[in-house]
C-alpha positions as CSV (number, residue, x, y, z in Angstrom):
1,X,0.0,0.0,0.0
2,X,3.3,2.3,0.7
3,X,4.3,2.0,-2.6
4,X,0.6,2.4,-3.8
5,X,0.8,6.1,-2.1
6,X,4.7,6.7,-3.3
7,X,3.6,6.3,-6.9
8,X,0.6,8.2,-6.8
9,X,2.3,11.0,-5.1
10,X,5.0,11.3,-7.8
11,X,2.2,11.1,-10.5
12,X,0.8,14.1,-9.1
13,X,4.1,15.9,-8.5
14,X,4.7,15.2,-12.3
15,X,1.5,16.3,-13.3
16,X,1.7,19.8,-11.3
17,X,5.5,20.5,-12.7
18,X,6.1,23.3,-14.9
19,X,2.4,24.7,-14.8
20,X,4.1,28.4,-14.4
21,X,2.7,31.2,-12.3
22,X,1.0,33.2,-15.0
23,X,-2.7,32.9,-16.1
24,X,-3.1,31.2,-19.1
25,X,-6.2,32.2,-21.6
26,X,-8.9,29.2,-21.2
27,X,-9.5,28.5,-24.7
28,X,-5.9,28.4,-25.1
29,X,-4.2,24.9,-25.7
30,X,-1.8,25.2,-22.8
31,X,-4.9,26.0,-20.7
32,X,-6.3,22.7,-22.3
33,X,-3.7,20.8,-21.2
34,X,-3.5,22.6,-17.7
35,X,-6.9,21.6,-16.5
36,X,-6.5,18.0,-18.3
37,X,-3.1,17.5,-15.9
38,X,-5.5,18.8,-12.4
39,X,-8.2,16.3,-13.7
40,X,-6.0,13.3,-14.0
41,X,-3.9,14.9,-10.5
42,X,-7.4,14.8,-9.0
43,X,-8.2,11.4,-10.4
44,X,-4.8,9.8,-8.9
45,X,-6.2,11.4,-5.7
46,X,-9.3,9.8,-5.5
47,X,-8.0,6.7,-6.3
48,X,-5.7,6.5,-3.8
49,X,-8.2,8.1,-0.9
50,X,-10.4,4.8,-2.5
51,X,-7.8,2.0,-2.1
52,X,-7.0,3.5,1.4
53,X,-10.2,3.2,2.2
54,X,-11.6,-0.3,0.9
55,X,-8.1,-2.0,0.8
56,X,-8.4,-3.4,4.3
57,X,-12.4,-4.8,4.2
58,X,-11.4,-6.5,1.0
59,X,-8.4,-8.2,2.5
60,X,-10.3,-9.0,5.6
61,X,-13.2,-10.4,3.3
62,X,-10.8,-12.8,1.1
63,X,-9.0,-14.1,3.9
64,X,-12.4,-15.3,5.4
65,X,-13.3,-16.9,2.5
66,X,-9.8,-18.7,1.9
67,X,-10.0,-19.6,6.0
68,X,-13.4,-21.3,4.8
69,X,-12.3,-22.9,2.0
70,X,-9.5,-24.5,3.7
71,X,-11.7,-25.5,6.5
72,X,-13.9,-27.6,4.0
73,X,-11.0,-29.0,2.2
74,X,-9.1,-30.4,4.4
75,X,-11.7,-32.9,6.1
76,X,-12.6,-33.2,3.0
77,X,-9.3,-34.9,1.8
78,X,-8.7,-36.4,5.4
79,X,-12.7,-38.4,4.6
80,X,-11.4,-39.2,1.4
81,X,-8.0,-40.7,2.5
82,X,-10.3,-42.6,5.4
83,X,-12.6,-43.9,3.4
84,X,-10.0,-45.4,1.1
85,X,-8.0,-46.9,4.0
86,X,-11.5,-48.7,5.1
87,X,-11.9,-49.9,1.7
88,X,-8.0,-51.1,1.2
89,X,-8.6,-53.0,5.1
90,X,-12.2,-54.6,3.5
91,X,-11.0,-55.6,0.7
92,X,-7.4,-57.6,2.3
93,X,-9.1,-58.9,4.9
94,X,-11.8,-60.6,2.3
95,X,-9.1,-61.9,0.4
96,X,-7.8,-63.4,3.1
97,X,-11.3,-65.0,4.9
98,X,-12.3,-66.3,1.3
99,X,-9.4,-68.2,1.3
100,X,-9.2,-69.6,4.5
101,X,-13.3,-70.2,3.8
102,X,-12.2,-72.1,0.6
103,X,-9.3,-74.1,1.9
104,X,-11.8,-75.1,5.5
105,X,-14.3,-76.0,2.9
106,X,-12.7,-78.3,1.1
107,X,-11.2,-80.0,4.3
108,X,-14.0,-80.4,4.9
109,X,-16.1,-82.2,1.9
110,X,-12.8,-84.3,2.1
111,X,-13.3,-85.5,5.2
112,X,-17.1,-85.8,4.7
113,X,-16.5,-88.1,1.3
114,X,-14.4,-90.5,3.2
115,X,-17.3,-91.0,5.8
116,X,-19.8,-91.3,3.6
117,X,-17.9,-94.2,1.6
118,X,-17.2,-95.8,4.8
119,X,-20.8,-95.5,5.8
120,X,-21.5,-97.4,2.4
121,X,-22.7,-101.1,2.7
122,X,-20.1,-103.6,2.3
123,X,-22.1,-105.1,-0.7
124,X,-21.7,-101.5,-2.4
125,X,-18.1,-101.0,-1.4
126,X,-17.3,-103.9,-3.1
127,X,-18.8,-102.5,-6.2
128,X,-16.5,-99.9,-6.1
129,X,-13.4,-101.8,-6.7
130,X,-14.9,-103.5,-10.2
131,X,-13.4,-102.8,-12.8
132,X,-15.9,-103.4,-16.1
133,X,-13.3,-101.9,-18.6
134,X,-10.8,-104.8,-18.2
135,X,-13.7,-106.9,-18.3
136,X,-14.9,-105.4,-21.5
137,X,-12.2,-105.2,-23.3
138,X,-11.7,-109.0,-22.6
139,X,-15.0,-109.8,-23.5
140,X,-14.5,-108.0,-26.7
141,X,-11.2,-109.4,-27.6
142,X,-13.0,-112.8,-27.8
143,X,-15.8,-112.5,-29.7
144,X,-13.6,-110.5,-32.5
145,X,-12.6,-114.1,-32.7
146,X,-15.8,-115.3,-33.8
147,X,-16.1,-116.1,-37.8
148,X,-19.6,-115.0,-37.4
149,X,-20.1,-111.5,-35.9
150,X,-21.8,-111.6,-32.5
151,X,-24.3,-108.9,-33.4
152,X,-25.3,-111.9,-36.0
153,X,-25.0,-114.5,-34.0
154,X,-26.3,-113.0,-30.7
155,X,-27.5,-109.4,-30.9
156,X,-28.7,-109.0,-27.6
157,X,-25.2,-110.1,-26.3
158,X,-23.7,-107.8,-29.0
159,X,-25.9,-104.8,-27.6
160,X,-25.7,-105.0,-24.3
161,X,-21.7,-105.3,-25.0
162,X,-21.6,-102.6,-26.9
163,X,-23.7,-100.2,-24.4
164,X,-20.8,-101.1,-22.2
165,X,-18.3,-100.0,-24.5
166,X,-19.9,-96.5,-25.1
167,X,-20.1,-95.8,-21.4
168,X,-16.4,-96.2,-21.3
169,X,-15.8,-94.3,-24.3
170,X,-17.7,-91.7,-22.4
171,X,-15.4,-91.8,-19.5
172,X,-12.1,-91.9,-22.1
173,X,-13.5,-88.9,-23.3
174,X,-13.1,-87.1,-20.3
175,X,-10.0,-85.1,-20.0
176,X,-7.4,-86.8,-17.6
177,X,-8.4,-84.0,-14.8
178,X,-12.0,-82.1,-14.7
179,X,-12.6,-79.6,-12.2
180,X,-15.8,-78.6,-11.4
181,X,-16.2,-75.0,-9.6
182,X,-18.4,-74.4,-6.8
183,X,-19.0,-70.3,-6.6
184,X,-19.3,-68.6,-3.8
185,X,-22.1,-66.8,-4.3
186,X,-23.1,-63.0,-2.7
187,X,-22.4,-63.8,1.3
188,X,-20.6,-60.7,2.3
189,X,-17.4,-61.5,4.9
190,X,-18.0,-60.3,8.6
191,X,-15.2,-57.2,9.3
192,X,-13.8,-57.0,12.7
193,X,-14.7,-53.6,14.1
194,X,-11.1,-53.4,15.8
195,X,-9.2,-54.5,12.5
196,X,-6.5,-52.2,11.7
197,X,-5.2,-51.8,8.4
198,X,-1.9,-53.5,9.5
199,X,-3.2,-56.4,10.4
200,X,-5.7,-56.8,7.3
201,X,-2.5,-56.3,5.0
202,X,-0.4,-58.8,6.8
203,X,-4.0,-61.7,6.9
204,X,-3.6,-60.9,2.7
205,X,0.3,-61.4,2.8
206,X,-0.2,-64.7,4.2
207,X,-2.7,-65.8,2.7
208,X,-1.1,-64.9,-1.0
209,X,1.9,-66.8,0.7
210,X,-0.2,-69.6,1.3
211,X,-0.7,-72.6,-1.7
212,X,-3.7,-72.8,-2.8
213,X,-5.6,-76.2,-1.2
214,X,-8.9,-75.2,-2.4
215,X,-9.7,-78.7,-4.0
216,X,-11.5,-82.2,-2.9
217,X,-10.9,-85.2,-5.5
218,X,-14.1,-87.2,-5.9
219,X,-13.3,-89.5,-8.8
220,X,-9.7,-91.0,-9.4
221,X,-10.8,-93.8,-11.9
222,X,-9.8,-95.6,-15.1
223,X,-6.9,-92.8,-15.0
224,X,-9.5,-90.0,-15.1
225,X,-10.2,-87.4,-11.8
226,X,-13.0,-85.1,-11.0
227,X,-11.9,-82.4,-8.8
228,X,-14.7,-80.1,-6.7
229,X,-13.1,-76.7,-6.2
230,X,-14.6,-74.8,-3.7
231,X,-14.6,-71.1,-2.8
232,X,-17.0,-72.2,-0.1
233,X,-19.0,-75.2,1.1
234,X,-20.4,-76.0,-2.7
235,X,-23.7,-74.2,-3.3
236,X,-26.2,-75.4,-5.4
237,X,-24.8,-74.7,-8.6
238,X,-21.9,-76.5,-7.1
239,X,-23.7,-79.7,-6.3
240,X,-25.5,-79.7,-9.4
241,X,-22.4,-79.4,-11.8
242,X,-21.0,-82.2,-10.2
243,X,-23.9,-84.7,-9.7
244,X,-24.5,-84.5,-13.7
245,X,-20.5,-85.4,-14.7
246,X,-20.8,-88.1,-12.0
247,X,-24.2,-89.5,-12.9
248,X,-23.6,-89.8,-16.7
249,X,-19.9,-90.9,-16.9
250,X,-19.8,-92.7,-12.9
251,X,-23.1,-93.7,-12.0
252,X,-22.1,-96.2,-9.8
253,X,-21.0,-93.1,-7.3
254,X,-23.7,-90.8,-7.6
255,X,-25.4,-92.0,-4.3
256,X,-22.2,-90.8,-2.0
257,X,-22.6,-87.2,-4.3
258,X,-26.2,-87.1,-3.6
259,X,-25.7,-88.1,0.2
260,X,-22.2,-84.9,0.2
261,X,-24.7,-82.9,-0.8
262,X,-27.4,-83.0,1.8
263,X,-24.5,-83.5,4.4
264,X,-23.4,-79.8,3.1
265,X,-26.9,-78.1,4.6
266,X,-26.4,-74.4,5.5
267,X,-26.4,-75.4,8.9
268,X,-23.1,-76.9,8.7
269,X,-21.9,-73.8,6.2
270,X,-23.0,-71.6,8.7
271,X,-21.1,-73.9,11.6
272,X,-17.8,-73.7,8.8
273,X,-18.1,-70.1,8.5
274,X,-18.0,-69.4,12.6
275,X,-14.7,-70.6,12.7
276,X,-13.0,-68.7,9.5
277,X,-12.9,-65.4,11.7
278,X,-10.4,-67.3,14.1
279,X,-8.3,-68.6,11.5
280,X,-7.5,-65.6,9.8
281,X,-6.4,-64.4,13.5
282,X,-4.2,-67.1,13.8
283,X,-3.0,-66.1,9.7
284,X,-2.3,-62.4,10.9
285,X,-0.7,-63.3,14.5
286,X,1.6,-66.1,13.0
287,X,1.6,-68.2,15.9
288,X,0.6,-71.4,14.8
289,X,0.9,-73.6,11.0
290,X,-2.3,-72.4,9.9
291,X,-3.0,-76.5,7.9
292,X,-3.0,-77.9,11.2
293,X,-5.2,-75.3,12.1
294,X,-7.5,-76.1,9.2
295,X,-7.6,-79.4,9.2
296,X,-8.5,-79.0,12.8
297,X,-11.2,-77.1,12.3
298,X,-12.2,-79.5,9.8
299,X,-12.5,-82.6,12.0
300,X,-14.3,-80.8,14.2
301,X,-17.1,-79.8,11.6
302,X,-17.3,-83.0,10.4
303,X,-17.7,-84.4,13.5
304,X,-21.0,-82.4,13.5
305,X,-22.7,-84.4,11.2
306,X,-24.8,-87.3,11.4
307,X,-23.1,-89.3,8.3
308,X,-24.9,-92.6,9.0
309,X,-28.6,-91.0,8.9
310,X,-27.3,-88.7,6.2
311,X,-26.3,-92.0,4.1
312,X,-29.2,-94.0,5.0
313,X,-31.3,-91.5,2.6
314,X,-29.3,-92.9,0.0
315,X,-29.0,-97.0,0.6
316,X,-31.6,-97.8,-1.5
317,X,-30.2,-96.6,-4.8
318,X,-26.6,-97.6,-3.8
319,X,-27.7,-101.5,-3.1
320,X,-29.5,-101.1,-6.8
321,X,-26.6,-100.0,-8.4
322,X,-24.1,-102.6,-6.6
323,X,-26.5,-105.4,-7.6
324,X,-26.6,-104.1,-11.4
325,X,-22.6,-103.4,-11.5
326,X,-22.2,-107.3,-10.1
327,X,-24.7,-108.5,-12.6
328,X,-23.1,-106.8,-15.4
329,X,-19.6,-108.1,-14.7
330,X,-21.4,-111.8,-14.0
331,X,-23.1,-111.4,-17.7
332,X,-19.4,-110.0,-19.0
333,X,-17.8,-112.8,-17.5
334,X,-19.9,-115.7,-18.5
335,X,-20.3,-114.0,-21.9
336,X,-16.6,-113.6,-22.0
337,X,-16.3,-117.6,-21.1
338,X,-19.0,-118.3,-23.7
339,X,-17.2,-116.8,-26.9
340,X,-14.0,-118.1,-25.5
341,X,-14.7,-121.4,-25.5
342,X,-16.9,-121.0,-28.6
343,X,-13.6,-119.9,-30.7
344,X,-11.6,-122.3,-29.1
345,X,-13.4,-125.2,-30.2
346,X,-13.8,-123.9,-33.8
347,X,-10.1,-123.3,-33.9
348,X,-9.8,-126.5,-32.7
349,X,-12.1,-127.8,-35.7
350,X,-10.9,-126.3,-38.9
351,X,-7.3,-125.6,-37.5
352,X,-6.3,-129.2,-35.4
353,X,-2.9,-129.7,-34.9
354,X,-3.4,-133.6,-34.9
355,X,-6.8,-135.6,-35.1
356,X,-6.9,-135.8,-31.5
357,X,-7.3,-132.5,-31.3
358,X,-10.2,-132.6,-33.6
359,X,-12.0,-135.5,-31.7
360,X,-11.6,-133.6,-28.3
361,X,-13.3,-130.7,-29.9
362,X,-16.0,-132.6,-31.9
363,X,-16.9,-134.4,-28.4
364,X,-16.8,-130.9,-26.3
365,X,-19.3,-129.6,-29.0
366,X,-21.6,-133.0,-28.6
367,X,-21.0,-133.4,-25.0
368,X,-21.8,-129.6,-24.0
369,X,-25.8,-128.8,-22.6
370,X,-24.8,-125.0,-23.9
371,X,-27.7,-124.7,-26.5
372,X,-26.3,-121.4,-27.2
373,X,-22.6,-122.9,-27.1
374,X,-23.4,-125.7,-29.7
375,X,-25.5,-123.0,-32.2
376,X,-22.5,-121.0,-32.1
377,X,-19.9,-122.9,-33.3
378,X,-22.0,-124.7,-36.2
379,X,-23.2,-120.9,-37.2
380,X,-19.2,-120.5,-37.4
381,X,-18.2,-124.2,-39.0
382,X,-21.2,-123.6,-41.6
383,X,-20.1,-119.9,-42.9
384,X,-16.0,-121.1,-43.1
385,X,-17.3,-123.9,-45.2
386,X,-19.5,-121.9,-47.5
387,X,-17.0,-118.6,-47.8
388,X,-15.6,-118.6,-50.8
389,X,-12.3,-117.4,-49.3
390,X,-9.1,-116.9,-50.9
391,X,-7.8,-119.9,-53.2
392,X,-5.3,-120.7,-51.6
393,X,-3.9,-123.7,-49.9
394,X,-4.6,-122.8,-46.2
395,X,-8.1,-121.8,-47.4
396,X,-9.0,-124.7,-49.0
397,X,-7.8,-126.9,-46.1
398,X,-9.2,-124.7,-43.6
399,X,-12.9,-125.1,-45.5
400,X,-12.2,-128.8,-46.2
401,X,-11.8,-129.2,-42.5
402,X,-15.1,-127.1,-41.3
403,X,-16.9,-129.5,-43.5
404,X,-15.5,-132.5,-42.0
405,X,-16.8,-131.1,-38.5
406,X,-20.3,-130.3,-40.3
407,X,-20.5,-133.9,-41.8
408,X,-19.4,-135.3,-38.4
409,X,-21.4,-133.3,-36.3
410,X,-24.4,-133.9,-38.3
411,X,-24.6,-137.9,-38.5
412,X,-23.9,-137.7,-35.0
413,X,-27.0,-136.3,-34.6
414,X,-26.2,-132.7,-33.1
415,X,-29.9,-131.0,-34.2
416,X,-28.4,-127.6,-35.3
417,X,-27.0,-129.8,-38.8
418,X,-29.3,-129.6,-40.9
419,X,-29.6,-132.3,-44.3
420,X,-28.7,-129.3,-46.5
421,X,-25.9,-128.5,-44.2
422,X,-24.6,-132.2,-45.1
423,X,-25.1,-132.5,-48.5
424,X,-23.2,-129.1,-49.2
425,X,-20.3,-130.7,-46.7
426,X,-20.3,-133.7,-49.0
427,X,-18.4,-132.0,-51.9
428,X,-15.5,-130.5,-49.9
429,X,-14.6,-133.1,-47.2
430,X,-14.8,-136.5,-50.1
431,X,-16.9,-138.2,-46.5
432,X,-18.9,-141.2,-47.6
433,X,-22.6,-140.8,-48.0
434,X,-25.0,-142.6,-45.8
């Protein structure tokens, strides 16, 4: 303001220099240009009479303003700083409960899977260990032997063998591990109201820290595995992912899925979910190896659940499917045994290494009470003979000998030869008539 006044003063000193003493006419230009340099003197003046006068409200005004401003911006800042500190402790302490959740979980159905197959009936248990695709695959190997196809010479045999052999196809298909997710759904995590930001960034250190153990196998056959991973105690869409893979491509298991499943009520998520908050203490304080903690807590759930009523539910439909797994390997087995013997003896027939050989088989053929056994082979011995084949040697001995069996067979009186059977055997195997 000092300066202000300085400047203005000089101005006017300027403006008043060299005005002289004597009067100057009015209409004169010097008197022009006298009363223009007392206006503008005057002017400075009242300018600075003006900024004396309204300098110091104005200051006084602005500084209130800026004192309010600064007032409202700094809580402002300090709120927003706050807020994003709250969200930074939510969101690391979440990370770090879901995993513990996910990991307790799938202790859990773990623990819970193994009960339930204990729980099992013996009869059923035994089921499990069957094997049908060895079985199969023997079964099949013999009746490739067959010179008649078996979907010619026993269709329902060759159908029922081959709705065995698309179910394992099924399974083959199957990559070697399928995982199927259980989501976690919307349940929001409980936030301590004394967590500090420190400790929810040291519960997410550990728990990135921590492997992943989020996973419970369910199926580990015929080199194929079915994984459930869980970000909680599987919900519905959960359950319902896994009870389809298993039903279609595992049937035999799908009662001790459908018995997981009730076992995993929300009363028992809601009992798993009560002990995650003490976990991820024990994760921040780093007191104690948090697996042993979690399988702990684990047992303990389990040991909440009635498995025995849970798996009685579900005893019906596992006796059912026992019964039909031992009555399909019986019917693979004896089928397998069937076609065996069945090639045997025609080997035996049209490829002897000695006529011994040939009379064993021609007496196992008449000697058998297999109806099916004895159509069989003369289905086989009657389509060598009649195949043209290839002309060559091995051929022609090989159809000479089939109709030695025919004509044998057939005057010994073996029903399934019939006369036209014998006369066309007559031609190739040179036996006498009669």
């Amino acid at each position: 303001m000092l300066l202000a006044l300085v400047g203005v003063w000089l101005l006017t000193c300027l403006l008043f220099a060299g005005r002289g003493r004597g009067t100057v006419p009015a209409g004169s230009a010097a008197g022009r240009l006298r009363r223009m340099r007392y206006g503008l003197a005057r002017g400075l003046n009242w300018v600075a009479k003006a900024y004396g006068r309204w300098v110091g409200p104005v200051a006084a005004t602005v500084a209130t303003v800026a004192s309010f401003t600064f007032l409202t911006t700094v809580p402002s800042a300090l709120g927003t700083q706050l807020r994003l500190q709250a969200v930074a402790r939510t969101d690391d302490y979440t990370f770090a409960a879901e995993k513990i959740e996910a990991d307790l979980a799938a202790q859990v159905v773990s623990e819970l899977y193994g009960q339930i197959k204990e729980e099992m009936p013996p009869d059923y248990q035994q089921a499990l260990t069957i094997r049908l695709p060895a079985q199969v695959v023997r079964t099949r190997q013999q009746a490739d032997r067959l010179v008649v196809p078996l979907k010619e010479s026993d269709p329902a045999a060759a159908r029922r063998l081959a709705r065995e052999e698309s179910r394992i196809q099924q399974v083959r298909d199957l990559p070697d591990r399928s995982v199927v997710d259980a989501p976690r759904g919307s349940d929001p995590v409980d936030i301590p109201t004394d967590l500090t930001a420190g400790q929810a960034a040291a519960a997410r250190e550990q728990a990135e820290a921590k492997p992943p153990d989020n996973h419970a196998e369910i199926i580990n056959d015929s080199g194929k595995e079915i994984l459930l991973q869980l970000e909680k105690v599987a919900s519905e869409p959960g359950w319902s992912g896994l009870q389809d893979l298993v039903g279609s491509r595992f049937p035999l298991a799908a009662p001790m899925i459908d018995a997981l499943a009730d076992a995993c009520d929300k009363q028992l998520q809601e009992v798993l979910r009560r002990k995650v908050p003490a976990l991820v203490q024990q994760l921040m304080d780093k007191t104690t190896d948090i697996r042993s903690s979690i399988a702990a807590a684990a047992k303990d759930i389990v040991a909440s659940v009635d498995v025995p009523r849970v798996v009685g539910d579900h005893v019906t439909d596992a006796a059912r499917l026992a019964a039909d797994r031992q009555a399909t390997l019986a019917y693979l087995d004896g089928l397998e045994d069937r076609l065996k013997r069945r090639a045997d003896i025609v080997d035996g027939l049209i490829r002897p290494t000695d006529d011994a050989e040939f009379g064993r088989n021609l007496n196992r053929v008449l000697g058998s009470s297999d109806k099916p056994l004895q159509t069989g082979v003369v289905d086989d011995l009657r389509r060598t003979m009649l195949n043209p084949g290839s002309p060559n040697r091995n051929a022609t001995i090989v159809k000479h000998n089939a109709a030695v069996a025919i004509h044998s067979l057939g005057v010994r009186g073996l029903p399934m030869i019939t006369k036209a059977d014998i006369r066309a055997a007559l031609p190739l195997c040179g036996c006498p008539r009669g």
